[in-house]
C-alpha positions in Angstrom: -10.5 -18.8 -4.6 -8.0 -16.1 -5.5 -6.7 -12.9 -3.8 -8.1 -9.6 -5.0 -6.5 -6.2 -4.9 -7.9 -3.0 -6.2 -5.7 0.0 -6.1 -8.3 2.7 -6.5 -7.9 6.3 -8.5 -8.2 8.4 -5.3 -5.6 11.1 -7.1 -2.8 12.4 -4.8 -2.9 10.0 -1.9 -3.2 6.4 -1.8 -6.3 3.8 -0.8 -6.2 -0.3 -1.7 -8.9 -2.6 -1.4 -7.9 -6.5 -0.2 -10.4 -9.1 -0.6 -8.9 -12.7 1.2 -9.6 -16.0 -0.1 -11.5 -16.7 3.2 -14.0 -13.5 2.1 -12.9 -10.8 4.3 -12.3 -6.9 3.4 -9.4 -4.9 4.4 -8.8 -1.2 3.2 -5.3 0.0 3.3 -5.2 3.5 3.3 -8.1 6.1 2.3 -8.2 9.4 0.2 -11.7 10.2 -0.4 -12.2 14.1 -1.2 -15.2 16.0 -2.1 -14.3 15.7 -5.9 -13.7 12.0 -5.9 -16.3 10.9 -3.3 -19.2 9.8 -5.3 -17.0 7.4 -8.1 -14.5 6.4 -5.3 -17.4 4.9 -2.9 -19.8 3.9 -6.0 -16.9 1.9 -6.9 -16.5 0.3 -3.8 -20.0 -0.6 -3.8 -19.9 -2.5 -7.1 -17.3 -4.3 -5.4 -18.8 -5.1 -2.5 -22.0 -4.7 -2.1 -23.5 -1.6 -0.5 -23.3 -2.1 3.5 -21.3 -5.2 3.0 -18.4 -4.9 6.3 -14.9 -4.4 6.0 -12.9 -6.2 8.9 -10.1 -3.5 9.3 -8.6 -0.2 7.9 -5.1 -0.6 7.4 -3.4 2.8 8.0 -0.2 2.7 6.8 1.1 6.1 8.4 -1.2 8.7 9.8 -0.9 11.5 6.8 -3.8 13.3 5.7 -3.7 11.9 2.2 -3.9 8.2 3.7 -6.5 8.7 5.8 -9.0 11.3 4.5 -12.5 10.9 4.3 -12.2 7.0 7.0 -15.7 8.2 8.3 -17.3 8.4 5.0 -16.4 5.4 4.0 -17.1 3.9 7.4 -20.9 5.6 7.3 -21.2 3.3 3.9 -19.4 0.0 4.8 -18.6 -0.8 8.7 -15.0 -0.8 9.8 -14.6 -3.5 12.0 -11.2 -2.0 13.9 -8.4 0.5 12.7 -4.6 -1.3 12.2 -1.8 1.1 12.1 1.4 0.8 13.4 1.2 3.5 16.3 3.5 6.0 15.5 2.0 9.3 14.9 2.3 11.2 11.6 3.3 14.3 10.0 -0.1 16.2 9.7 -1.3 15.6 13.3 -2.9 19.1 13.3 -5.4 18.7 10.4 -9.0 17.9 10.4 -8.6 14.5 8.8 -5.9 13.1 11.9 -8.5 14.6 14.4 -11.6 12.5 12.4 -9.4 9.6 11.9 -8.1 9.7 16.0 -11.6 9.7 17.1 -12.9 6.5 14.8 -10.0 5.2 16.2 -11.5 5.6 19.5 -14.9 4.5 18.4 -13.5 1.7 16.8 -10.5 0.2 18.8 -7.2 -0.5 17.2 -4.6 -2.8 17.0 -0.8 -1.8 16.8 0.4 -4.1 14.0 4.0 -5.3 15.4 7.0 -6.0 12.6 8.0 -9.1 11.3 4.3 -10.7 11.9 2.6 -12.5 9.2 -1.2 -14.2 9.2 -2.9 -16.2 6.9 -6.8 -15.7 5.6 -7.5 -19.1 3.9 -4.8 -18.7 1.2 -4.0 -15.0 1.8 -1.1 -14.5 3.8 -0.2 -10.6 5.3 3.3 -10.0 6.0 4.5 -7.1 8.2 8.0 -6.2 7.0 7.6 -2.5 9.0 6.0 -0.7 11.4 7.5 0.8 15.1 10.7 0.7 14.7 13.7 2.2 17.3 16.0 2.1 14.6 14.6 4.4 12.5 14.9 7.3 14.4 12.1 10.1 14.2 10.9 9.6 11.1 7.5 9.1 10.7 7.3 8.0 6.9 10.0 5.3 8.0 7.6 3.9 10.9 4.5 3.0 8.8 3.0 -0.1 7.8 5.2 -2.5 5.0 2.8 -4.9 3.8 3.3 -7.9 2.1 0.4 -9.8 0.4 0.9 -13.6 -0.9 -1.4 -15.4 -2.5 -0.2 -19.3 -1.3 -1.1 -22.5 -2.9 0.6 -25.8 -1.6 2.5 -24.2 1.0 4.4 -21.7 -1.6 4.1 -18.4 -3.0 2.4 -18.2 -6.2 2.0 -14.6 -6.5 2.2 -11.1 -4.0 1.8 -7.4 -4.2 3.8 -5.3 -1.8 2.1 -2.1 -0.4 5.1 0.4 0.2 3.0 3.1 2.0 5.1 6.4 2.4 8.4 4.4 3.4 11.3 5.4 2.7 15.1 4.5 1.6 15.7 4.4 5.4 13.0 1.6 6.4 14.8 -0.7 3.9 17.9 0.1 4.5 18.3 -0.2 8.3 15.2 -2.4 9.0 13.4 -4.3 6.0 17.1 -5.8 4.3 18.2 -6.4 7.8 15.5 -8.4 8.8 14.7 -10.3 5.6 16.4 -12.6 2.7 16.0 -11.6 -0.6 13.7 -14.5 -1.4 11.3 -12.9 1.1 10.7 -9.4 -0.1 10.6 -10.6 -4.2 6.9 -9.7 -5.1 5.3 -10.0 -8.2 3.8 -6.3 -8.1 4.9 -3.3 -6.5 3.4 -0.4 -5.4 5.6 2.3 -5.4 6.3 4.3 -2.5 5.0 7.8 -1.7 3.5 8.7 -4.9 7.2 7.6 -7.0 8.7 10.0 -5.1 12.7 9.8 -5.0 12.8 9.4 -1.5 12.3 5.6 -1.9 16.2 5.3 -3.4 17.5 8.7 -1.8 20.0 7.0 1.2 20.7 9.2 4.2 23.5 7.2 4.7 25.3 7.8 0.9 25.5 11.9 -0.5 26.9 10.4 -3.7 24.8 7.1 -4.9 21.3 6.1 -4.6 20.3 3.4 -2.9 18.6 0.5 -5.1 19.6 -2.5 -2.8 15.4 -3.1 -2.2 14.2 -2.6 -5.4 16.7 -5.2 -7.0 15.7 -7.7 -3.9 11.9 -7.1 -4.8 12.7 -7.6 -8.8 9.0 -6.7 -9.2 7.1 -7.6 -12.8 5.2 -4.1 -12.6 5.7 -1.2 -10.5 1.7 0.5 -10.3 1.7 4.2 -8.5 -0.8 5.7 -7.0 -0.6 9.4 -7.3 -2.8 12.0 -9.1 -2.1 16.3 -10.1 0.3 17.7 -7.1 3.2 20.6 -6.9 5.5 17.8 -5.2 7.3 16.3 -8.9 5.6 13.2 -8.3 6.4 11.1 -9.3 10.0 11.9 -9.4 11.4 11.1 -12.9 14.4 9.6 -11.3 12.7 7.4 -9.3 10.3 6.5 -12.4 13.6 5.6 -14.2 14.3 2.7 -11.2 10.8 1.7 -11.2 11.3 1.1 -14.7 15.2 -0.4 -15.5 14.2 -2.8 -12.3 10.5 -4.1 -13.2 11.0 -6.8 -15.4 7.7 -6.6 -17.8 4.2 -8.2 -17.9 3.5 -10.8 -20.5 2.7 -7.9 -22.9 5.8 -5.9 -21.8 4.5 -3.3 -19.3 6.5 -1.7 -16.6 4.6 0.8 -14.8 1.4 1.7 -14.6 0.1 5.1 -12.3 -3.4 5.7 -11.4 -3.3 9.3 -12.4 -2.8 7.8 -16.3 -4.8 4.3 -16.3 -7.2 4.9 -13.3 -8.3 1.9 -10.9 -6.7 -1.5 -11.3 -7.5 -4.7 -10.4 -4.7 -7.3 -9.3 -5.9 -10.5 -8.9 -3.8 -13.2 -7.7 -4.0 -16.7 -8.0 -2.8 -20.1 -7.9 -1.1 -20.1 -11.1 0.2 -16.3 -10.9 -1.4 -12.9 -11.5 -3.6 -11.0 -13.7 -3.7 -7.0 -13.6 -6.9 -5.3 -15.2 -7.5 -1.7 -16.0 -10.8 -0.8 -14.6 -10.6 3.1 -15.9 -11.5 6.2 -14.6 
């Protein structure tokens, strides 16, 4: 059995479909709008099967872009419980926080606590981030790290990390505290809040960036999820890092963004990973 990830063209925001080696469904993040509904859901119907369950919604942070559209998805494929890490987020005043507060309710949660990890057959999660005192009140900093490895024989063979919105900050006061080096290295990385600089822009330095993290995670391909937006994303700074610090896939490609390939599919397995372009 291998571990499946599908980062899905959902254009400015971010939405990742995890299938486990012991056949469960998890969704980390949602941005389904009224101009990407139909191919965003058909997709996850050739995936899945129509009506086919999906044990939990990760919610990385609660922004609108990560979390817009939960109840039509949920209307389509039942959400077993919401996981988030309890801190609130930035756009608590829209329509999409008020829909996604209320499944919540319907639902039940679970807080996901830091520096937990569980297995699904040969999936393992890890949670390098979530609540965290030390970060202040910073609600990008606060959401969900995730960490996906794909184990045979008691070892890594492959991982994606899922970055969410986080920022310099969560690594550089929180995730590097709490972890060796060995830990965070992942095979593929998503890259955090749509490439934007704030990933390598340290609170703590006005002169230098910081690029401790990305150097620990020595990913093989940096993929982005991002789409059209008046932000810069992503940054071209920050595509520069992505790019001098991924090392290359066996045909020599760095980084990949939705917005120009479309929906991918990771797959990870026992002897390492394959990526696949899956299109518009």
């Amino acid at each position: 059995m291998n571990t499946e990830i599908h980062f899905i063209d959902v254009g400015q925001g971010n939405m990742v479909l995890i299938r486990t080696t012991n056949a469960q469904n998890y969704l980390c993040d949602c941005n389904v709008t009224s101009q990407n509904e139909g191919r965003v859901l058909a997709y996850l119907s050739s995936v899945l099967g129509n009506n086919t369950p999906i044990h939990a919604f990760i919610c990385t942070h609660r922004d609108a872009d990560h979390m817009r559209g939960i109840k039509k998805v949920h209307a389509r494929f039942p959400i077993g419980k919401i996981w988030d890490s309890g801190y609130p987020g930035t756009t608590t005043n829209s329509s999409e926080y008020t829909d996604y507060m209320d499944l919540r309710r319907r639902l039940g949660y679970r807080e996901i606590i830091r520096q937990k990890r569980e297995d699904y057959g040969q999936t393992r999660f890890r949670y390098f981030s979530a609540k965290d005192e030390r970060l202040l009140l910073n609600a990008n900093a606060q959401g969900i790290v995730l960490k996906i490895e794909h184990r045979f024989n008691d070892q890594c063979r492959a991982s994606a990390l899922l970055t969410g919105d986080c920022d310099a900050e969560t690594w550089r006061c929180a995730i590097m505290e709490d972890y060796a080096i060995a830990d965070v290295k992942s095979s593929i990385l998503m890259g955090a809040h749509h490439g934007s600089l704030s990933f390598f822009d340290d609170p703590g330095d006005s002169k230098h960036y910081y690029l401790d993290h990305i150097k620990a995670i020595a990913p093989e391909m940096t993929v982005i999820s991002v789409g059209p937006n008046t932000h810069g994303h992503p940054d071209p700074t920050a595509f520069r890092f992505y790019t001098d610090n991924s090392s290359g896939s066996k045909q020599g490609n760095k980084v990949f963004t939705t917005q120009e390939k479309g929906t991918m599919k990771l797959v990870l397995k026992d002897d390492g990973w394959s990526l696949t372009l899956v299109g518009k």
